[in-house]
MMTF fields as JSON, N, C-alpha, C and O atoms, coordinates in Angstrom:
{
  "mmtfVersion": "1.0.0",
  "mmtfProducer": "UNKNOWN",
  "numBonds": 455,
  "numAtoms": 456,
  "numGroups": 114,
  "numChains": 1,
  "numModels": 1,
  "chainsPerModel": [1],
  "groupsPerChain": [114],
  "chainIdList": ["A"],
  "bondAtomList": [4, 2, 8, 6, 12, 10, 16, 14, 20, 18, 24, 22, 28, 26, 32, 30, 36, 34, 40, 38, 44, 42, 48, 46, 52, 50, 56, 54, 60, 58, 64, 62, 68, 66, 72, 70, 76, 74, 80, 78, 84, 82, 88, 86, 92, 90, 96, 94, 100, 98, 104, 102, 108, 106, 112, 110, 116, 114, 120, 118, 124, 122, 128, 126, 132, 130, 136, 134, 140, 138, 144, 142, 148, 146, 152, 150, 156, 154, 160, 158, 164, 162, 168, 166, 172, 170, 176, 174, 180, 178, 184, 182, 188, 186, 192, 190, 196, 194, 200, 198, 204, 202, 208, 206, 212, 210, 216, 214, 220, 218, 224, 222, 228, 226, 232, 230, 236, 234, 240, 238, 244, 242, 248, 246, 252, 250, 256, 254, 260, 258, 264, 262, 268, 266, 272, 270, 276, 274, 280, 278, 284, 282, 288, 286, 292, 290, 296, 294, 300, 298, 304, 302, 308, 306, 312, 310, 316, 314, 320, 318, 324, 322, 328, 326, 332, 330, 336, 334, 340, 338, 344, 342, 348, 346, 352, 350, 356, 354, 360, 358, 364, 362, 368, 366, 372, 370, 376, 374, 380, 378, 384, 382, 388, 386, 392, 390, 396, 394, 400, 398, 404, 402, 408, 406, 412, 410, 416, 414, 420, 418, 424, 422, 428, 426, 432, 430, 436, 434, 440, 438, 444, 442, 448, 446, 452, 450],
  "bondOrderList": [1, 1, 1, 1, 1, 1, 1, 1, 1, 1, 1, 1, 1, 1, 1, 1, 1, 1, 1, 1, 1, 1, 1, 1, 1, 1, 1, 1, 1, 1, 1, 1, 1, 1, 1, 1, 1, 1, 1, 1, 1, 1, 1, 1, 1, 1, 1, 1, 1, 1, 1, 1, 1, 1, 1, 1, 1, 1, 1, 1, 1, 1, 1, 1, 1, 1, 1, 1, 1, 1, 1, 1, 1, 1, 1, 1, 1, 1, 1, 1, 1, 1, 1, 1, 1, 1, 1, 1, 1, 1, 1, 1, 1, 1, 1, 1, 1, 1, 1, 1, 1, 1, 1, 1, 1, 1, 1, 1, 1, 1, 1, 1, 1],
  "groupList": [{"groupName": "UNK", "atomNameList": ["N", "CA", "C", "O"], "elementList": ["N", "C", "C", "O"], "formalChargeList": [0, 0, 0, 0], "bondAtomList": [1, 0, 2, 1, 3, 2], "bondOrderList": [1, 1, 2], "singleLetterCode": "X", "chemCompType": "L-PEPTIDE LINKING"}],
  "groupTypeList": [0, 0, 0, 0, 0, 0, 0, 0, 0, 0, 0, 0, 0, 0, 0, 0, 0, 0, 0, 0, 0, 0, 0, 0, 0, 0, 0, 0, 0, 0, 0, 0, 0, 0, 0, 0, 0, 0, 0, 0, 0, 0, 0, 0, 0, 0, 0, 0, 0, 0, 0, 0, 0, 0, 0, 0, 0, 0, 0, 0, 0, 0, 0, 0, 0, 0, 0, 0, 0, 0, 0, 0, 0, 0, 0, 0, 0, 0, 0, 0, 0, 0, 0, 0, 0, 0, 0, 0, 0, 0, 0, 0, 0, 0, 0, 0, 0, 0, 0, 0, 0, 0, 0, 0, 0, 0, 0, 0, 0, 0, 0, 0, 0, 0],
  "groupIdList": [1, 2, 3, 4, 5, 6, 7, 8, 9, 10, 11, 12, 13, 14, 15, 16, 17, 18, 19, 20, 21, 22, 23, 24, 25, 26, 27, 28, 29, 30, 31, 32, 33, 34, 35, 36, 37, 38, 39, 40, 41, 42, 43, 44, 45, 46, 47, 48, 49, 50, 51, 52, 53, 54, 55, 56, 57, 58, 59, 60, 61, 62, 63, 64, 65, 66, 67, 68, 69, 70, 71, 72, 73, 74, 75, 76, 77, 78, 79, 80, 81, 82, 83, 84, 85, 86, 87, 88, 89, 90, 91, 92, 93, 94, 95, 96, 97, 98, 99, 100, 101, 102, 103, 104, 105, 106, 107, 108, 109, 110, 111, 112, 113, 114],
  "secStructList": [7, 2, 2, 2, 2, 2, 2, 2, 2, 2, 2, 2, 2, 6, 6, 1, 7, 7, 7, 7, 7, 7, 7, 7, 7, 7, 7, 7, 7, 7, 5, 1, 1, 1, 1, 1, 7, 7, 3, 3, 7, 6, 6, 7, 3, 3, 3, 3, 3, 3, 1, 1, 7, 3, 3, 3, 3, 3, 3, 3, 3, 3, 6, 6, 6, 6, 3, 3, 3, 3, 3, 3, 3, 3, 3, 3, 7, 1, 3, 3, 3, 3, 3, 3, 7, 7, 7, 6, 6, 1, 7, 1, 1, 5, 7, 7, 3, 3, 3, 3, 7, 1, 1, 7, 3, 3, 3, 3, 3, 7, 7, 3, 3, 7],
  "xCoordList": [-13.666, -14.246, -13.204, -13.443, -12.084, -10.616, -10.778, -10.567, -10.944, -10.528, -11.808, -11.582, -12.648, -14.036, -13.714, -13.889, -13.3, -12.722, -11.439, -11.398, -10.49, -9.529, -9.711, -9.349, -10.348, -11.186, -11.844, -11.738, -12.538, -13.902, -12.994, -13.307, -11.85, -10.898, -10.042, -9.797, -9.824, -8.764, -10.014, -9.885, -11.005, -11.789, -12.216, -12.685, -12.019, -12.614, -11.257, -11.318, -10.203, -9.053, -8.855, -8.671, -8.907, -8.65, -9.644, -9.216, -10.668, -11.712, -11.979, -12.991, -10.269, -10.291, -10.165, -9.862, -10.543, -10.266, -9.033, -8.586, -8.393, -7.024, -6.848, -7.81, -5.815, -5.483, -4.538, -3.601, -4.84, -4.786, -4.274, -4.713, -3.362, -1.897, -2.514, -2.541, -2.722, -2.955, -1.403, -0.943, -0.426, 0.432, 0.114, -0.636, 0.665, 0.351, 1.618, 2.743, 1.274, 2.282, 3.4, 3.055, 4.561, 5.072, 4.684, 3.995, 5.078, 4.815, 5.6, 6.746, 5.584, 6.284, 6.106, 4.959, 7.864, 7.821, 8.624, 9.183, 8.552, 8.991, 10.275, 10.01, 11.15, 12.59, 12.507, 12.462, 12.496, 12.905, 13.848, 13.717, 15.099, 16.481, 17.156, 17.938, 16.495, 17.517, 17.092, 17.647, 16.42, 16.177, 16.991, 17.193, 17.275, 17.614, 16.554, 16.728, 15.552, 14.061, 12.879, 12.853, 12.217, 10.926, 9.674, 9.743, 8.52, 7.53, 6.319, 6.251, 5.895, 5.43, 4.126, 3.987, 3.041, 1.803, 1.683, 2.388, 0.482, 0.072, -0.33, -1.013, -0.11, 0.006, 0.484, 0.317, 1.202, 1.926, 3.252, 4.154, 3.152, 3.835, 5.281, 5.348, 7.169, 8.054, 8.664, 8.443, 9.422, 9.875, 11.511, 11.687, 12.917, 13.886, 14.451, 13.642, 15.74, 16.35, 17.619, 18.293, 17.604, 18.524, 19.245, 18.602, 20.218, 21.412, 22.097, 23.195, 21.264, 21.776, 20.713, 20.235, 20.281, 18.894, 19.62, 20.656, 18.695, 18.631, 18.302, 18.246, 18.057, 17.651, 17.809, 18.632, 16.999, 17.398, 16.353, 15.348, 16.751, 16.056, 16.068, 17.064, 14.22, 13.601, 14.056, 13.052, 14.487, 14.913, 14.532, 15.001, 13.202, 13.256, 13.576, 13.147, 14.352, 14.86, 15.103, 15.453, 14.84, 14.826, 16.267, 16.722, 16.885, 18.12, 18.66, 19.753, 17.092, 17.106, 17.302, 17.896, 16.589, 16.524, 16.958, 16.746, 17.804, 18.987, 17.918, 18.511, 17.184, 16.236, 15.685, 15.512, 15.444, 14.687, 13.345, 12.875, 12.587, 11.35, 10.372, 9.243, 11.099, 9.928, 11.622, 12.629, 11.179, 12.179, 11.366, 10.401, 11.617, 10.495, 11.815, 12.558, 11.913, 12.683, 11.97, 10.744, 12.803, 12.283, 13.279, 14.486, 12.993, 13.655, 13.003, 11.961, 15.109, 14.245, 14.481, 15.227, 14.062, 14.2, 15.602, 15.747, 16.47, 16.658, 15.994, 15.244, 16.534, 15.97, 14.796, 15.205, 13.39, 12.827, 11.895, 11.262, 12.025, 11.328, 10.549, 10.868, 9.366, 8.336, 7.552, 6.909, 7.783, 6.848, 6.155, 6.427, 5.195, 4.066, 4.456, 4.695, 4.552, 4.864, 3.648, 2.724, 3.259, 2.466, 2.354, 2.826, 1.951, 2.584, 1.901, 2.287, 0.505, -0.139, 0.613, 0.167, 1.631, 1.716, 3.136, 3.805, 3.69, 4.819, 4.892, 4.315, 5.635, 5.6, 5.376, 5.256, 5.391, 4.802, 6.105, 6.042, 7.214, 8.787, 9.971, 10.114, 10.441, 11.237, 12.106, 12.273, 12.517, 12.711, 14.269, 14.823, 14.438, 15.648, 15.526, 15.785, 15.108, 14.881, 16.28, 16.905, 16.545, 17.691, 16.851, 15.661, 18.277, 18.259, 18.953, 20.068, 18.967, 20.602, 20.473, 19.473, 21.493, 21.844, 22.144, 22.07, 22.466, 23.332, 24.365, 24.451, 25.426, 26.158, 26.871, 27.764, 25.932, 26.165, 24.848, 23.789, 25.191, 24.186, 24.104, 24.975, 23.332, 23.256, 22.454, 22.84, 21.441, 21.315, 20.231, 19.436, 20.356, 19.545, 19.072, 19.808, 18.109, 17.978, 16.573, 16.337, 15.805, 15.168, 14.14, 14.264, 12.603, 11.793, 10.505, 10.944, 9.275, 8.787, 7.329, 6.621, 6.859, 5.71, 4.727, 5.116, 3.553, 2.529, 1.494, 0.32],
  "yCoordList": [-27.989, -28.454, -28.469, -27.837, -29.146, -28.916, -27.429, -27.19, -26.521, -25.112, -24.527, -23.767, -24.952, -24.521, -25.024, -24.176, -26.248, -27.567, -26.635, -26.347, -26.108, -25.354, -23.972, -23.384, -23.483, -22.217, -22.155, -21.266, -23.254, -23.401, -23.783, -23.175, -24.639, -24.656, -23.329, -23.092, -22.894, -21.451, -20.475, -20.374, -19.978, -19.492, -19.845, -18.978, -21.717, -21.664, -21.762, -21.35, -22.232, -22.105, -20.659, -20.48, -19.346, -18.599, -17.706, -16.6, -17.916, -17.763, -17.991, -17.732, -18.804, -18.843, -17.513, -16.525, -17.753, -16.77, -16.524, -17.191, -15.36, -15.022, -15.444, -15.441, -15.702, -16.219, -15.253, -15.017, -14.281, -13.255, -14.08, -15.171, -13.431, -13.84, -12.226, -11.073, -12.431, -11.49, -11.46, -12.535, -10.18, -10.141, -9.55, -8.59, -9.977, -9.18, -8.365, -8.768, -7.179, -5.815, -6.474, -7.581, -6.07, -6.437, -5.503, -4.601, -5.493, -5.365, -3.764, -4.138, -2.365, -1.39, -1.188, -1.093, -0.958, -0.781, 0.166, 0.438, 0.785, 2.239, 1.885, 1.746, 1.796, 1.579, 2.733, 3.94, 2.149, 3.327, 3.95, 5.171, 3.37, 3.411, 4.405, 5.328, 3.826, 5.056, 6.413, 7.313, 6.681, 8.608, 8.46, 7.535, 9.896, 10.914, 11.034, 10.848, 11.328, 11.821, 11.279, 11.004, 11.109, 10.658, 10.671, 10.455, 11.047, 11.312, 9.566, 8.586, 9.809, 8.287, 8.256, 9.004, 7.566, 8.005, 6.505, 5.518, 6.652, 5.463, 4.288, 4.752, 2.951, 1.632, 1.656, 0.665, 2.795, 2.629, 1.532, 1.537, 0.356, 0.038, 0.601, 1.602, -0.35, 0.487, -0.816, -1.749, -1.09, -1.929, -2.025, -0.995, -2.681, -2.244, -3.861, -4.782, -4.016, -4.984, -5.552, -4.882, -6.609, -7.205, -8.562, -9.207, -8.691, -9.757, -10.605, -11.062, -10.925, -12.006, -12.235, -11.276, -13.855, -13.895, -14.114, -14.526, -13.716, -13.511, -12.731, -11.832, -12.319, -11.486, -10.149, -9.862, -9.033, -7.84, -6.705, -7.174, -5.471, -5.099, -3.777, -3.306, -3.03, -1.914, -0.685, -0.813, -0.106, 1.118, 2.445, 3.058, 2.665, 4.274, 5.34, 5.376, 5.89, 6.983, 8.51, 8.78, 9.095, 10.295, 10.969, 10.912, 11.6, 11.89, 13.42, 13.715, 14.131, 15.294, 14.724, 15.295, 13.595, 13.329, 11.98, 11.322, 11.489, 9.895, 9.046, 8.389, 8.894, 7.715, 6.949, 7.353, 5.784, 4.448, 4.853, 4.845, 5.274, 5.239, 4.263, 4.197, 3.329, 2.203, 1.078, 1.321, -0.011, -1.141, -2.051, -2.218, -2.747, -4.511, -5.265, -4.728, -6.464, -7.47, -8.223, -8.291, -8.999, -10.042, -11.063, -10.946, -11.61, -12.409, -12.469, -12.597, -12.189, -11.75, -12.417, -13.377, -12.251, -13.474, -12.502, -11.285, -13.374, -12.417, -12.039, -12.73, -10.611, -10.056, -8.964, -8.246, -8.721, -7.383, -7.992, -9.046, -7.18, -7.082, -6.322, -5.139, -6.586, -5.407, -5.409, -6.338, -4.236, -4.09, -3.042, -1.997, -3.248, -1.689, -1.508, -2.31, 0.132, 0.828, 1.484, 1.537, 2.034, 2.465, 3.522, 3.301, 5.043, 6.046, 6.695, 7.863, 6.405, 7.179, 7.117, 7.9, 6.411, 6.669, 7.283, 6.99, 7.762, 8.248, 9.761, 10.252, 10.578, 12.023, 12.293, 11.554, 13.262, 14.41, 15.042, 16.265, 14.544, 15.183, 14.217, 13.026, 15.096, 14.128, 12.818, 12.962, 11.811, 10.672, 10.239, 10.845, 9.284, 8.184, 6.42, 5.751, 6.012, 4.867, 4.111, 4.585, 3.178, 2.18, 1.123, 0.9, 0.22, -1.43, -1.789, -1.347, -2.525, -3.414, -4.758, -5.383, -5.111, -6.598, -6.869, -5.814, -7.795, -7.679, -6.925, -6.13, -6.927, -6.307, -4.875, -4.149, -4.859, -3.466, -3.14, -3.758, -1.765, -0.822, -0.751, -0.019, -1.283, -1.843, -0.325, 0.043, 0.153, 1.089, 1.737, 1.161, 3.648, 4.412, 5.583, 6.041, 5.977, 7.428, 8.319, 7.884, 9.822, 9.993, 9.556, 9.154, 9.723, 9.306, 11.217, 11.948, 11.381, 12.485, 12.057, 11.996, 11.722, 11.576, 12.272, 13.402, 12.043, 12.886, 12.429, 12.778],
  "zCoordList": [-56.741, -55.507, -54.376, -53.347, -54.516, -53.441, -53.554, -52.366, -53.962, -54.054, -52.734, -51.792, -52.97, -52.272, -50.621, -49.746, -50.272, -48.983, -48.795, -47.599, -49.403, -48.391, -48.092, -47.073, -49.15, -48.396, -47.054, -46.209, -47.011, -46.211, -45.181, -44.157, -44.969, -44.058, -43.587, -42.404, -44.162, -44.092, -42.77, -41.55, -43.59, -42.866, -41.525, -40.787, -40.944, -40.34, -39.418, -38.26, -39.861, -38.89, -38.336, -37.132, -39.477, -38.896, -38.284, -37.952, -38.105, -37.162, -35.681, -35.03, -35.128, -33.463, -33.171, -33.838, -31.719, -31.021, -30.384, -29.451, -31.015, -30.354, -28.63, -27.861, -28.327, -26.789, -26.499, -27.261, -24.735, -24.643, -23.438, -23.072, -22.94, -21.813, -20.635, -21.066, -19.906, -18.58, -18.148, -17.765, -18.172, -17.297, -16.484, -16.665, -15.006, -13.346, -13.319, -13.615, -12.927, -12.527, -11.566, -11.152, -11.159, -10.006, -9.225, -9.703, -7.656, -7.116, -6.683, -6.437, -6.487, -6.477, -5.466, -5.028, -4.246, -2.875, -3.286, -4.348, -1.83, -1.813, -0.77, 0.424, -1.063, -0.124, 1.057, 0.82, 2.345, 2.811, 3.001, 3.085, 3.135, 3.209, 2.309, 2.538, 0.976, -0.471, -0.099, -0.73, 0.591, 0.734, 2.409, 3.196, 2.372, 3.612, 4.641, 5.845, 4.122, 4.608, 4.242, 3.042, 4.642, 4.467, 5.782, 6.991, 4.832, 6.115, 6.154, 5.412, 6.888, 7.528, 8.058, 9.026, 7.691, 8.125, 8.935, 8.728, 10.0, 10.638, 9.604, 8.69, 9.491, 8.913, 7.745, 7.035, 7.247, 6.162, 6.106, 6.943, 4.644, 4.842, 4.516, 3.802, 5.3, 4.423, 4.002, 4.773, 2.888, 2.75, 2.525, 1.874, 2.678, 2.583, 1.991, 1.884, 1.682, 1.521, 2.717, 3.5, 2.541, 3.48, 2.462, 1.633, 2.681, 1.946, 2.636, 2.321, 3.927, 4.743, 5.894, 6.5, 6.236, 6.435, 8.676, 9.198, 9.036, 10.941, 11.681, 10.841, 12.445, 13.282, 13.596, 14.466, 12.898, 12.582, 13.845, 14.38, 14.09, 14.75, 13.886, 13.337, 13.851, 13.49, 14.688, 15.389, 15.063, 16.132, 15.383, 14.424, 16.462, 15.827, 17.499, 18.652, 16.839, 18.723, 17.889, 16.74, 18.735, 18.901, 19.335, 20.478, 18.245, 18.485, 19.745, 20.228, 19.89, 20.414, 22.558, 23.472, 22.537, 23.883, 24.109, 25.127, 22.718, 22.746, 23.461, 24.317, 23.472, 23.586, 22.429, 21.279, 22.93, 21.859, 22.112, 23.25, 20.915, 21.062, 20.881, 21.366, 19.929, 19.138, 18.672, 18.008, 19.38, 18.494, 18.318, 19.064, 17.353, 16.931, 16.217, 15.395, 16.662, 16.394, 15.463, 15.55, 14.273, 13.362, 12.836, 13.05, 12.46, 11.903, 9.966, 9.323, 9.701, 8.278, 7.184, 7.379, 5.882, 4.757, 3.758, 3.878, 2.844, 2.455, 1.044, 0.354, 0.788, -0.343, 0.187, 1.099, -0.241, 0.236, 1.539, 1.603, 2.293, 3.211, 3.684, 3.564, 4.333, 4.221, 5.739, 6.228, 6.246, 7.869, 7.905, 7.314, 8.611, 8.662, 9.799, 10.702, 9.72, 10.597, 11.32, 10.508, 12.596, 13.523, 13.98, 15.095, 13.984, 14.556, 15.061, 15.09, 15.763, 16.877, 18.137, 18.975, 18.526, 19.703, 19.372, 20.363, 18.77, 18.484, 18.262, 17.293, 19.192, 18.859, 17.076, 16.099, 17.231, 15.64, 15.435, 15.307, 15.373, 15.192, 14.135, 13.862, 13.887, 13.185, 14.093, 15.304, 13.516, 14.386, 13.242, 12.324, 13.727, 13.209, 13.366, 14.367, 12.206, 12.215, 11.562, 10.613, 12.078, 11.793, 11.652, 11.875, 10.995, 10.563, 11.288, 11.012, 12.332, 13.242, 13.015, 12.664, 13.23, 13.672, 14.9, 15.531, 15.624, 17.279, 17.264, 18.2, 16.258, 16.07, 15.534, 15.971, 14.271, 13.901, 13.36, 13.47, 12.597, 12.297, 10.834, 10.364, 9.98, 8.728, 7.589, 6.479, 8.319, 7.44, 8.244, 8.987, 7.863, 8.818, 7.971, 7.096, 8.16, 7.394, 8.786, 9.914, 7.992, 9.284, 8.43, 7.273, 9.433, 9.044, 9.905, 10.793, 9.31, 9.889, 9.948, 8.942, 11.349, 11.948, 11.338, 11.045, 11.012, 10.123, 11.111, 10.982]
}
């Protein structure tokens, strides 16, 4: 009879239902900085890193006619950072986007209007 009572236990313990853990993906940004080149569509976002948190400025200029075409100021967190970029009103040519500070020039590569 005990033999029949831990059976009848065994079965029913192992009869839960397994508990299933959902992991969430992280999140995959596309650096813009680590490439040379890269092309850029309207509201695409880009995302880059920064290692010291204040006031950074986005500069995209045109190296053929040394003009600023597009700058946006922020204030930034550190670690990744992420801004959408805009490009209907921006020529269809290759461009040069930088990272600044007030002071210097933190990181630049080109970028190509689509």
């Amino acid at each position: 009879m005990k033999k029949l009572w831990i059976i009848i236990l065994l079965i029913l313990f192992s009869c839960q239902p397994d508990e299933l853990m959902l992991v969430e993906p992280l999140p995959q940004y596309e650096m813009i900085f680590e490439e040379t080149e890269s092309s850029v569509v309207d509201g695409q976002e880009i995302s880059f890193e920064i290692l010291q948190e204040g006031n950074h400025w986005l500069i995209i200029s045109d190296e053929e006619t040394n003009s600023v075409v597009a700058k946006e100021s922020f204030t930034s967190v550190v670690g990744i950072n992420t801004r959408k970029i805009y490009t209907k009103s921006l020529p269809k040519k290759k461009l040069q986007l930088t990272l600044e500070t007030s002071t210097e020039v933190l990181k630049s590569t080109y970028i190509f209007i689509e």
